[in-house]
Every structure is written in C-alpha cells, then in structure tokens.
C-alpha positions in Angstrom: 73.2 100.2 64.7 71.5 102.8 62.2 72.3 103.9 58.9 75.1 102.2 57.5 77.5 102.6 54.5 79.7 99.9 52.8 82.3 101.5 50.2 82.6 100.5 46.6 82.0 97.5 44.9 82.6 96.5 41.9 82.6 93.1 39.4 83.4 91.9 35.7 80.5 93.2 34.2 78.8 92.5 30.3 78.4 95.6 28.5 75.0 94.4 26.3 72.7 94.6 29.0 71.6 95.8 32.5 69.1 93.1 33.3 68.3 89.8 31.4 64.7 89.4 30.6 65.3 85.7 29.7 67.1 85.1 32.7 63.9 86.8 35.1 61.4 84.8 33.6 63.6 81.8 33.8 63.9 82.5 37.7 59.8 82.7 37.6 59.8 79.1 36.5 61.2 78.0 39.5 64.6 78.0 41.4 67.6 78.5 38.8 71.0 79.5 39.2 71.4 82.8 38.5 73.2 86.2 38.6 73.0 89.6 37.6 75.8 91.7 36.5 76.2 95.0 34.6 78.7 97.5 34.2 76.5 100.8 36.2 75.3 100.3 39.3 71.3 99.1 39.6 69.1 99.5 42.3 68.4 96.7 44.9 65.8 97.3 47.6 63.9 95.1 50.3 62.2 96.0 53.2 63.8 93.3 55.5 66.9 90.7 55.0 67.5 88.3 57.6 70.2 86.2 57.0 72.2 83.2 59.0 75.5 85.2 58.9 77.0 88.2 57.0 81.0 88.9 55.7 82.1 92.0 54.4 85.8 92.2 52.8 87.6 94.7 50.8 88.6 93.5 47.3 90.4 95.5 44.1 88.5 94.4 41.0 88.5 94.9 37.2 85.1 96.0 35.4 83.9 97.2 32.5 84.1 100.8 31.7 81.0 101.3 30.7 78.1 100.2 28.5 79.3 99.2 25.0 83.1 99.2 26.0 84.1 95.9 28.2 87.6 96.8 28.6 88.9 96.3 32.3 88.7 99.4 34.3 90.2 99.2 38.2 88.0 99.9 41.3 87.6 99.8 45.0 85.2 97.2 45.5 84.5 95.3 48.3 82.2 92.1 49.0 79.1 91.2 50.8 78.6 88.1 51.4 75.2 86.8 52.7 74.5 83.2 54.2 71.0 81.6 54.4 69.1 84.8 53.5 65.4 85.7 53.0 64.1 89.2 51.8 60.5 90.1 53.1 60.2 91.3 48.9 62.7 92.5 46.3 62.8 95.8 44.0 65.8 95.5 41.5 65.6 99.1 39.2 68.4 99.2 36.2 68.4 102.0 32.8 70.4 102.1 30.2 70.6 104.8 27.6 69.5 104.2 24.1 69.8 106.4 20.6 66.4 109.0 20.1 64.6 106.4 22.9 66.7 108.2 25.8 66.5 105.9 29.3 64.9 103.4 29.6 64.3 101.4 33.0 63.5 97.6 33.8 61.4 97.2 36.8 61.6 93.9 38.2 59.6 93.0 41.5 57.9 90.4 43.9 55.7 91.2 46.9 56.3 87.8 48.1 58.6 86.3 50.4 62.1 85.9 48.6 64.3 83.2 49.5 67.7 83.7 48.5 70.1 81.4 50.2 73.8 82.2 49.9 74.4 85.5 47.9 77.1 87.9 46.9 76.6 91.3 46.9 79.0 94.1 44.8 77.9 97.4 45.3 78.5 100.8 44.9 76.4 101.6 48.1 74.7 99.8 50.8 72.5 101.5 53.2 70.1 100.1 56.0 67.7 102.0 58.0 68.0 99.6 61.1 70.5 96.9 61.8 70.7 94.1 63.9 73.8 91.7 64.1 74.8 88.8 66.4 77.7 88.5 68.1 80.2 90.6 65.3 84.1 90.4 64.5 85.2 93.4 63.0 89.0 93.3 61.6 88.8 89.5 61.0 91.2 87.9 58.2 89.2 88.2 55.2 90.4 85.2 54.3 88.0 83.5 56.3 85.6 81.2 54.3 82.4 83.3 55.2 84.1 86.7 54.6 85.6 85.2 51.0 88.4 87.8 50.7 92.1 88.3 50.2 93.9 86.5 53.4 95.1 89.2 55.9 93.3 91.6 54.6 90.4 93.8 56.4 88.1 91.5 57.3 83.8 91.7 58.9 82.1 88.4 60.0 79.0 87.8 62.2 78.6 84.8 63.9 76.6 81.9 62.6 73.2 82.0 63.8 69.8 81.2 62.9 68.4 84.4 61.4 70.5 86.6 63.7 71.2 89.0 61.1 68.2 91.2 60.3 68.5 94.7 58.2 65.4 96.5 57.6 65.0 98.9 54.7 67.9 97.8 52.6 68.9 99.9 49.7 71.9 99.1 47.4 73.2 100.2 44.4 75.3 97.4 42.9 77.6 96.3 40.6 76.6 92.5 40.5 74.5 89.7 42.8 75.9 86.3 42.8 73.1 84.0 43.6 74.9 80.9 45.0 71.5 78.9 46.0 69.6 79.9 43.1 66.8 82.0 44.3 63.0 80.8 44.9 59.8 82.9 44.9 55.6 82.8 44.0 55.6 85.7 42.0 57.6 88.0 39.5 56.7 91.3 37.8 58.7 92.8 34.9 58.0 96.1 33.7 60.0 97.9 31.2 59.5 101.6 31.0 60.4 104.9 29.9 62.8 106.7 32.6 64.5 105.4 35.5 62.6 102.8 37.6 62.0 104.0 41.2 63.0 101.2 43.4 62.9 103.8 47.1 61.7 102.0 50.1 
C-alpha cells in the first residue's frame, strides 16, 4: 500500500488546553493512564508503528467548537483503533492562540522506543508513507470488538498477529489519543515555544 488517507475524526474535546504539561511529566514518571484531547487538531508523527492488529470505523461525534467555547459541534469522525502498538519515537506538535503573545506551540518528544499498547486514535488526517497489513477485512461490521464502532456499520479489521501491522512515516493530525494501556518510555522532552511546533517526518 502507499500513501494513505483516513477521513475525519473527531472527540469531546476540553476547550482550556491543547496539551497538559502535568499530565506529560506525569507520563515521564513512569506508565500512567492517560489521554490527550483538544478541540483543534495537533500533530502526531513517528517514524514506524507496528501494532498486533488495526480497526478503522466510521463514527458521528459531538466536539467542541473551538477553544474557549465547549458547546457540542457535530462531525464526521471516524476511529482508529490500535492493538499492541510500539512507535520507533513520538513527535506530538499542538498551538493555541493567545492575546498580544500570538501562537504558541508545545513540543513534546522522545527518541526512544515508545510502547503504547492499545490506543485510540481521532483524527482529522492520517497519512503513512509505506503500509504493511496482514491478512485485511475491509467492509467488516464495525461492531466488531477490535473495530469498536456502530454495529452494521462500515467496518476495517486486520487480523490478529504478532506485529503484522507496520506503517512507516506516520503523520496524523488529531482530535484525541485514547491511551488504553497507559503508555511507557526512557525519555520525554517538552518544549514550549513561540510559533507552531514542527512535528514533519
């Protein structure tokens, strides 16, 4: 397979911040369970997933409208869903506007090996420079377990393997990251700056 594009996604999002600093440094200390939400799309990049299986589903959500203002807004979403994943490394880029300050971004990396279990992806993009996929049903029910959507509906599930699923050069702009197993890594760098962060493979 090469490039490919999953629609929009889209979760209930808080309006008071793009990326938690508490919540990164509590992730540093060791494995937590976290997740990341935010009402404009951030940047997520790594140079390689592999993963045990992948689901993709279509989904209608509510989010907020926009910084500052959490009342529901409707979108397309739709839902990656990741099994046993590891990320070679991890760039997450967000920015937020700010009064006389303009943008400013929040930079958050690790060079290391990133293990990130089970995760949920909601995106507004998802593009992959070079995909590999096990055995693939395309057109599944969604409401299958490892696809986690509405029953009946359109429906993408790879079969269960041990790291079967590998995407090199991932590069998403999402909505929200559910991380189900917690996430583990050695190292963690936060750097908050003036402009957007550049998070390009």
């Amino acid at each position: 397979m090469g490039r490919v594009r999953v629609g929009r996604f889209a979760v209930v999002a808080a309006p008071a911040a793009v990326v938690s600093l508490g919540l990164a440094v509590a992730i540093v200390e060791g494995m937590v369970t976290a997740s990341l939400s935010a009402a404009e799309p951030f940047s997520l990049t790594t140079s390689n997933l592999k993963a045990d299986q992948l689901g993709l589903s279509l989904n209608g959500v509510s989010a907020a409208s926009s910084v500052g203002d959490d009342s529901a807004a409707n979108k397309k979403a739709a839902l990656a869903k990741v099994q046993g994943g590891n990320l070679a490394d991890i760039c997450i880029g967000a920015k937020q506007k700010f009064p006389i300050l303009g943008t400013i971004g929040l930079k958050i990396t690790s060079g290391s090996p990133v293990k990130v279990g089970n995760i949920d992806i909601n995106a507004d993009s998802l593009n992959v420079a070079d995909a590999k996929l096990p055995a693939t049903d395309i057109g599944t029910s969604a409401g299958d377990g490892a696809v986690g959507g509405t029953p009946g509906g359109f429906g993408l599930r790879t079969d269960k393997t041990n790291q079967g699923v590998n995407l090199g050069e991932v590069d998403a702009k999402a909505y929200g990251i559910r991380l189900n197993s917690g996430i583990n890594l050695k190292s963690l760098s936060i750097s908050p700056q003036l402009g957007a962060p550049n998070c390009s493979n």
